[in-house]
VEXVOKOL-661820 format. One record per residue (C-alpha): residue number from 0; residue in one letter; z, x, y. Coordinates in steps of 0.02 Angstrom, whole numbers, plus 50000, padded with zeros to 5 digits. Layout:
REM VEXVOKOL-661820
REC_NUM_a_Z_X_Y .
...
END
This chain:
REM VEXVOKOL-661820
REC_0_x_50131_50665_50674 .
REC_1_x_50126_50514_50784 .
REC_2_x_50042_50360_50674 .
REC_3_x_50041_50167_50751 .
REC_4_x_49998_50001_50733 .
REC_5_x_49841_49980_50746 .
REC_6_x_49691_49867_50673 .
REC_7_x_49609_49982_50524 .
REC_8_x_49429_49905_50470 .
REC_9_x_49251_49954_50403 .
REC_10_x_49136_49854_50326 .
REC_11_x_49238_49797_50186 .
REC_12_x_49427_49766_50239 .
REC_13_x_49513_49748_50384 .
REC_14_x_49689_49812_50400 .
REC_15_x_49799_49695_50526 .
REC_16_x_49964_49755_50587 .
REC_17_x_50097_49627_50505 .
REC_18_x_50125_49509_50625 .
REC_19_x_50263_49314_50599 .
REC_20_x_50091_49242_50627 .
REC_21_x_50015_49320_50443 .
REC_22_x_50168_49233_50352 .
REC_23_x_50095_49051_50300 .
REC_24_x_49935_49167_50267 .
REC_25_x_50002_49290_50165 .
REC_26_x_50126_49132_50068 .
REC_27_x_49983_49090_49936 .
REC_28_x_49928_49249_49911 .
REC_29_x_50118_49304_49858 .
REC_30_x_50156_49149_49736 .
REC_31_x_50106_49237_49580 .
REC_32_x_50234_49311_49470 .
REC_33_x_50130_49445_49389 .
REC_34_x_50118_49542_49570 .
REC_35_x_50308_49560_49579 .
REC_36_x_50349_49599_49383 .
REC_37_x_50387_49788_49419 .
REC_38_x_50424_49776_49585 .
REC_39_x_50628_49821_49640 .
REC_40_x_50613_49652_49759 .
REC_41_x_50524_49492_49719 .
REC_42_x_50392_49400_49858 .
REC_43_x_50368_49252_49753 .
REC_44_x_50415_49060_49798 .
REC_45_x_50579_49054_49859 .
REC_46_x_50579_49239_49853 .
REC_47_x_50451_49250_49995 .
REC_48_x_50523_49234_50143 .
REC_49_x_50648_49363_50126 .
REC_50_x_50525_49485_50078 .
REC_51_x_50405_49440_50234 .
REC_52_x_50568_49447_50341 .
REC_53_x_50607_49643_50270 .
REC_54_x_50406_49697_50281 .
REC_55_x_50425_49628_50470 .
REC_56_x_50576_49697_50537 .
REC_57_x_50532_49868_50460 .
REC_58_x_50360_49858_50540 .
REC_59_x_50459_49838_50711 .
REC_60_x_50586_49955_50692 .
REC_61_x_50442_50087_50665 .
REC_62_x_50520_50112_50473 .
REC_63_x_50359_50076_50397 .
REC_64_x_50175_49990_50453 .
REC_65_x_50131_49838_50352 .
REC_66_x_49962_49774_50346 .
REC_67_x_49873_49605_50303 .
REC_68_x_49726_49664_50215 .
REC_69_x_49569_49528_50252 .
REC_70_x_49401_49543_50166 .
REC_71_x_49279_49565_50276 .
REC_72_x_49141_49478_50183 .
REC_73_x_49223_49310_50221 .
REC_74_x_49379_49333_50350 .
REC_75_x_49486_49307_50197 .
REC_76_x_49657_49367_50170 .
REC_77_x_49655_49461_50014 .
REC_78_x_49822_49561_50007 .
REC_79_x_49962_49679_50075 .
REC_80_x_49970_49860_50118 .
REC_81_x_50080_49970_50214 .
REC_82_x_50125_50145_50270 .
REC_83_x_50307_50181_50213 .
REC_84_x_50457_50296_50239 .
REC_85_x_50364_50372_50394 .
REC_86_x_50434_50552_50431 .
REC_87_x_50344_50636_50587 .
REC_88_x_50476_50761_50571 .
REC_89_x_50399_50814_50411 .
REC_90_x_50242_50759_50420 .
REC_91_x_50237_50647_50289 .
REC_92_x_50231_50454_50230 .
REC_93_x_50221_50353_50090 .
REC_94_x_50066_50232_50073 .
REC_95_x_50159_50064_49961 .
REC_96_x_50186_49897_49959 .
REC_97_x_50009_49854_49877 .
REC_98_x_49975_49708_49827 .
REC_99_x_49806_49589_49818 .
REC_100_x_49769_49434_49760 .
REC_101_x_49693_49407_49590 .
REC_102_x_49495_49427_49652 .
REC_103_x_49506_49553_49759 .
REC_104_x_49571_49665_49613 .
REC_105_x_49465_49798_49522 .
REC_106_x_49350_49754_49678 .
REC_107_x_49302_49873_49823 .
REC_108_x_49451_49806_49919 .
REC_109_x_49575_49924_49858 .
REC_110_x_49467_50087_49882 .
REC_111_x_49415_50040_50047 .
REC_112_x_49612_49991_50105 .
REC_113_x_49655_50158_50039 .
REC_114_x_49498_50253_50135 .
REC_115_x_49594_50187_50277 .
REC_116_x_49757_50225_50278 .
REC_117_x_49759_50377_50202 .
REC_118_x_49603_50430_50357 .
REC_119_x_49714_50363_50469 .
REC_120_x_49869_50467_50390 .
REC_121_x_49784_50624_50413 .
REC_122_x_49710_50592_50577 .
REC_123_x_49880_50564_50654 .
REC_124_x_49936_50726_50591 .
REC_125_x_50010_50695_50419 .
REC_126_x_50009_50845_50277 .
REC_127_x_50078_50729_50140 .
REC_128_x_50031_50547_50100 .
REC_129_x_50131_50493_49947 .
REC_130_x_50123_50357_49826 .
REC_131_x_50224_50292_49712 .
REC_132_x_50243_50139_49557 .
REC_133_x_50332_50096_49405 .
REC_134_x_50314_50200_49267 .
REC_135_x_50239_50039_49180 .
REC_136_x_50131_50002_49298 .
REC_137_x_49971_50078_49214 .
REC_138_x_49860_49991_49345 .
REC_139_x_49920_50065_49506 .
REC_140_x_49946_50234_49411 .
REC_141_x_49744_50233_49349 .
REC_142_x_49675_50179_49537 .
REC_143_x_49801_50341_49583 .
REC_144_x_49705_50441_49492 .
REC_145_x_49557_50387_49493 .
REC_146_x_49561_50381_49686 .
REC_147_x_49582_50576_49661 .
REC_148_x_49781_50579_49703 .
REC_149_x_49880_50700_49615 .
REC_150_x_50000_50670_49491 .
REC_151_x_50176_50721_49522 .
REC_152_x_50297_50691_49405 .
REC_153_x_50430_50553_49366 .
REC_154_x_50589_50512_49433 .
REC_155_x_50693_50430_49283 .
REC_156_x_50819_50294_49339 .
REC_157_x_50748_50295_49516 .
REC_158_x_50748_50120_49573 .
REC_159_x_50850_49944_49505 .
REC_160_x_50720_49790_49524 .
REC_161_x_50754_49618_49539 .
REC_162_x_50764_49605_49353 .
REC_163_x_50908_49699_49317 .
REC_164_x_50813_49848_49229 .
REC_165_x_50796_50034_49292 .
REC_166_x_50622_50088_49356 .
REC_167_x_50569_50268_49318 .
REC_168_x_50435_50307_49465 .
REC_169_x_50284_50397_49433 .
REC_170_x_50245_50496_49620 .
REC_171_x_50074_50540_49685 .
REC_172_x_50015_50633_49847 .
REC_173_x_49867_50679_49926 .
REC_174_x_49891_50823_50036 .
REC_175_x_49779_50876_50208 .
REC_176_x_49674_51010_50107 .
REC_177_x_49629_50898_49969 .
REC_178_x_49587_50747_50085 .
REC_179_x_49419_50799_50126 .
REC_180_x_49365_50798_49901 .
REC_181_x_49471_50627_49920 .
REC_182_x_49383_50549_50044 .
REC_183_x_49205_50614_49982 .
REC_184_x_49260_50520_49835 .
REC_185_x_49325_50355_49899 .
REC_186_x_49164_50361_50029 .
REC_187_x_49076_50370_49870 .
REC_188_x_49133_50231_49782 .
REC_189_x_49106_50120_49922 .
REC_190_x_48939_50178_49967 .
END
């Protein structure tokens, strides 16, 4: 499984390799408290730069691919997305980091990112693409499953956030056999 940066886009979103010229975009977009509740590290004001920093030097270190997701309707920048814990040896990777702005959610936008990434998983050779969230994080967990990932399980005590308390993390995958009913799906919706 070789995956790599490259520009992801149809004719909703385009997915733009995280570049130091996306951080005053991306700044706005993060200042809003709700998006980092249940995360384990905070993007928010002061908060930000840090987290842009870590998303960055990951991206170059080829630990993970981070996106700025743009709308396509308008050139906007909408959100964050990324390709995580990359493992060729294993074929496998995590698709995390999500994150939009407060009108681009329960919109197309999500869908389409995930059409994406998870097309451009498989295409490089992957047999897992995992996701993961807070266990009280009923949002991510019902766009899981409604995209058509599977439901794993949950890992109790699995990560500390930023706020002191324990998050138990609720896994998804989709795996190369079941891709093909996923993407009928998510083609779909976005038809």
């Amino acid at each position: 499984m070789i995956i790599t940066p490259v520009i992801r886009e149809n004719a909703i979103v385009r997915l733009e390799p995280l570049t130091a010229h996306h951080r005053e975009e991306l700044r706005p977009l993060a200042d809003e408290a709700e998006l980092w509740a249940l995360t384990s590290l905070r993007g928010d004001g002061g908060h930000f730069d840090a987290w842009f920093d870590l998303m960055l030097a990951n991206t170059q270190s080829a630990a993970q691919i981070s996106h700025l997701v743009r709308r396509q309707s308008d050139g906007a920048a909408v959100g964050h997305s990324a390709y995580l814990v990359i493992t060729p040896e294993h074929k496998r990777l995590e698709i995390g980091w999500t994150w939009y702005r407060a009108d681009a959610r329960g919109t197309r936008i999500n869908p389409a990112a995930k059409r994406l990434l998870l097309g451009g998983a498989f295409e490089a050779g992957a047999e897992r693409v995992e996701l993961k969230t807070h266990h009280l994080n009923t949002r991510s967990q019902a766009a899981m499953t409604k995209m058509g990932a599977t439901r794993e399980g949950t890992l109790r005590h699995h990560l500390l956030c930023w706020t002191g308390e324990w998050r138990d993390t609720v896994f998804f995958s989709v795996l190369r056999e079941e891709w093909p009913a996923v993407k009928a799906g998510l083609d779909a919706r976005l038809a």
